[in-house]
C-alpha positions in Angstrom: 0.0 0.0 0.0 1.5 3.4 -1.3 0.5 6.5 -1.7 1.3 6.3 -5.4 -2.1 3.5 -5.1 -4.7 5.3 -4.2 -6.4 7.9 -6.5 -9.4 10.5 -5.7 -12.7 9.7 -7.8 -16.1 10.9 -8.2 -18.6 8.5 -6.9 -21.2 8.3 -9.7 -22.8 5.1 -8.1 -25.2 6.2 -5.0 -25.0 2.8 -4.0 -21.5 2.7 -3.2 -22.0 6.4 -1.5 -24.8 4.5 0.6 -22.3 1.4 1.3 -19.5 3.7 2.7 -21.7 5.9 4.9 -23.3 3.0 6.3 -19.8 1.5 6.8 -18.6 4.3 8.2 -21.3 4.7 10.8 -21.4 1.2 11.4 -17.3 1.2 12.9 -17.6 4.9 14.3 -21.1 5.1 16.1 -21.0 8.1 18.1 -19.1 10.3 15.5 -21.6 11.4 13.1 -24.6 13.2 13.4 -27.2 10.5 12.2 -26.8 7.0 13.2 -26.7 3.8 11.6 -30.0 2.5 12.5 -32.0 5.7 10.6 -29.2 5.1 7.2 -29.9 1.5 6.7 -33.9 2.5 6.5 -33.4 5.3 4.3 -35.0 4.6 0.6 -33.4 4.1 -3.2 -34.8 7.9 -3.8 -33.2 9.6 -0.2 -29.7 7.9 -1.5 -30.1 8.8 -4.9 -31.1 12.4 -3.9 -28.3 12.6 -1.5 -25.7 11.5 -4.0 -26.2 13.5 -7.0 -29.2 15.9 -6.2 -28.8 19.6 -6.6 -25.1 20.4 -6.9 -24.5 17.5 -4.4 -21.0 15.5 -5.1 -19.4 12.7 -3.3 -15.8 11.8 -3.8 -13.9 8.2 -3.2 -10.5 7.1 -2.5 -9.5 4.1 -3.8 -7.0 2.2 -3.9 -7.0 0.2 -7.4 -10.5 -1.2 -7.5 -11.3 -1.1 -3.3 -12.7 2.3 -2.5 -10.8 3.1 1.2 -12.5 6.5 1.9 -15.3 9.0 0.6 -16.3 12.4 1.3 -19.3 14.9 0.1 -20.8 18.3 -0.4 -24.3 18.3 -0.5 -26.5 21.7 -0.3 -27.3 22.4 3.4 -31.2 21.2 3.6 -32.2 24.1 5.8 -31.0 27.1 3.2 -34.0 27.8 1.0 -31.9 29.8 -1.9 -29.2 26.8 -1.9 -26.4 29.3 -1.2 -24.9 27.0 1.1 -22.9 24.2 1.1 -22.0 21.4 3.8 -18.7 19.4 3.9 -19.2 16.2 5.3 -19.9 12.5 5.3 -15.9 11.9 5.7 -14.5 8.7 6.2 -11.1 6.8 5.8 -10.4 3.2 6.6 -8.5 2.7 9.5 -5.5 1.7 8.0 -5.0 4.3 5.3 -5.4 7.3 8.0 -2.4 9.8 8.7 -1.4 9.6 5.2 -2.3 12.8 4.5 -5.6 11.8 2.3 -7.9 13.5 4.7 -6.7 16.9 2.5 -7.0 15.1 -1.1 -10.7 15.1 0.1 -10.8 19.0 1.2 -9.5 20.0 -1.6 -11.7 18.0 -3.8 -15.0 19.2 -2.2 -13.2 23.5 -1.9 -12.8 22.8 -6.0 -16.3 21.8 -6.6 -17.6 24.5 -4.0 -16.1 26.8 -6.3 -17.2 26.1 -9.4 -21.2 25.9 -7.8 -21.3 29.8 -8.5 -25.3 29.5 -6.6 -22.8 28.7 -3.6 -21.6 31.3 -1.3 -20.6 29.6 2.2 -19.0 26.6 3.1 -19.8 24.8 6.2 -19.0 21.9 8.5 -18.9 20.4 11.5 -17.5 17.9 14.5 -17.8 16.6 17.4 -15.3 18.4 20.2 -12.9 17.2 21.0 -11.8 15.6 17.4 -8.5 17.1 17.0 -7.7 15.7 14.0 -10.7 17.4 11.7 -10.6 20.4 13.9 -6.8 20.6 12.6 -7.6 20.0 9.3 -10.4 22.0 9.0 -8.7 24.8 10.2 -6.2 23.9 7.9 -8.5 24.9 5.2 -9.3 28.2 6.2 -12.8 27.7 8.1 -13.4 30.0 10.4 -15.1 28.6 14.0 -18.6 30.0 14.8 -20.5 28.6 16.8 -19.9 26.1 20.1 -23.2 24.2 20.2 -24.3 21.6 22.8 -26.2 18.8 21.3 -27.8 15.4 21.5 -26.0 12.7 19.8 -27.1 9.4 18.2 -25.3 7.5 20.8 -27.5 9.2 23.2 -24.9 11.8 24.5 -24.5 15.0 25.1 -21.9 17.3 23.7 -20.4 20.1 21.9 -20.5 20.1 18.1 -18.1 23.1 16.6 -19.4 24.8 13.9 -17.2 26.4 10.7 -17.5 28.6 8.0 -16.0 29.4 5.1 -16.5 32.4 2.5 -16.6 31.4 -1.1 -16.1 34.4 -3.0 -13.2 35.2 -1.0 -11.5 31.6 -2.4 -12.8 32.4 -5.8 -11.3 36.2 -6.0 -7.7 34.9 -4.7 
């Protein structure tokens, strides 16, 4: 296994989108913000919707034919004029992480955020206390703004930190 292996690729399939979201809620249950038992009911159409609907892309890492990690931007459901974008739905197989692939997929979703002219904010999310995407995101010029406490699928309570991201500052650079 080499870095030279794996590539980025769109995922044009919303089945395999569905199989690594279930996957990766499946091995990390408590962090994302829907759980496994309310993805593996979800229909054909919600899948289909979620993987190509509306300016929404997914990206996968593969390595030759096995995809090892995926990643999307889908329009943020609660924006009425779609000028908003989410970055989520990020997972890596355990075994491929700290190889620097969690950036491949940053970089991929910034790249189609920019080209969605409709779009004018980026945002995302985690769970506190996850160093590693709060690095990275940070990384990639979000800026934190909000500190929200939440109820998680695992039945928790917590912080979820909140970024944003201006578009037309990226696209003017």
């Amino acid at each position: 296994m080499t870095a030279l292996n794996v590539q980025l690729q769109a995922m044009n399939n919303w089945k395999d989108v569905r199989r690594m979201r279930i996957r990766s809620l499946r091995l990390h249950p408590g962090l994302y913000c829907d759980g496994f038992e309310s993805a593996i009911n979800f229909t054909p159409s919600y899948w289909m919707e979620l993987a190509a609907g509306n300016g929404n892309k997914f990206f996968g890492l593969y390595d030759q034919n096995r995809c090892i990690g995926y990643t999307g931007i889908v329009n943020l459901e609660s924006d009425p004029a779609n000028q908003t974008a989410l970055i989520g739905y990020s997972f890596i197989e355990p075994e491929y992480r700290g190889k620097g692939y969690v950036s491949l997929l940053y970089e991929a979703r910034l790249k189609h955020a920019i080209s969605n002219l409709n779009w004018e904010t980026v945002i995302t999310d985690h769970r506190e206390g996850n160093e590693i995407s709060r690095k990275v995101i940070l990384k990639h010029g979000f800026i934190l703004t909000e500190r929200a406490l939440v109820d998680w699928p695992d039945g928790s309570q917590g912080y979820e930190l909140r970024y944003q991201l201006d578009l037309n500052t990226l696209r003017f650079q």
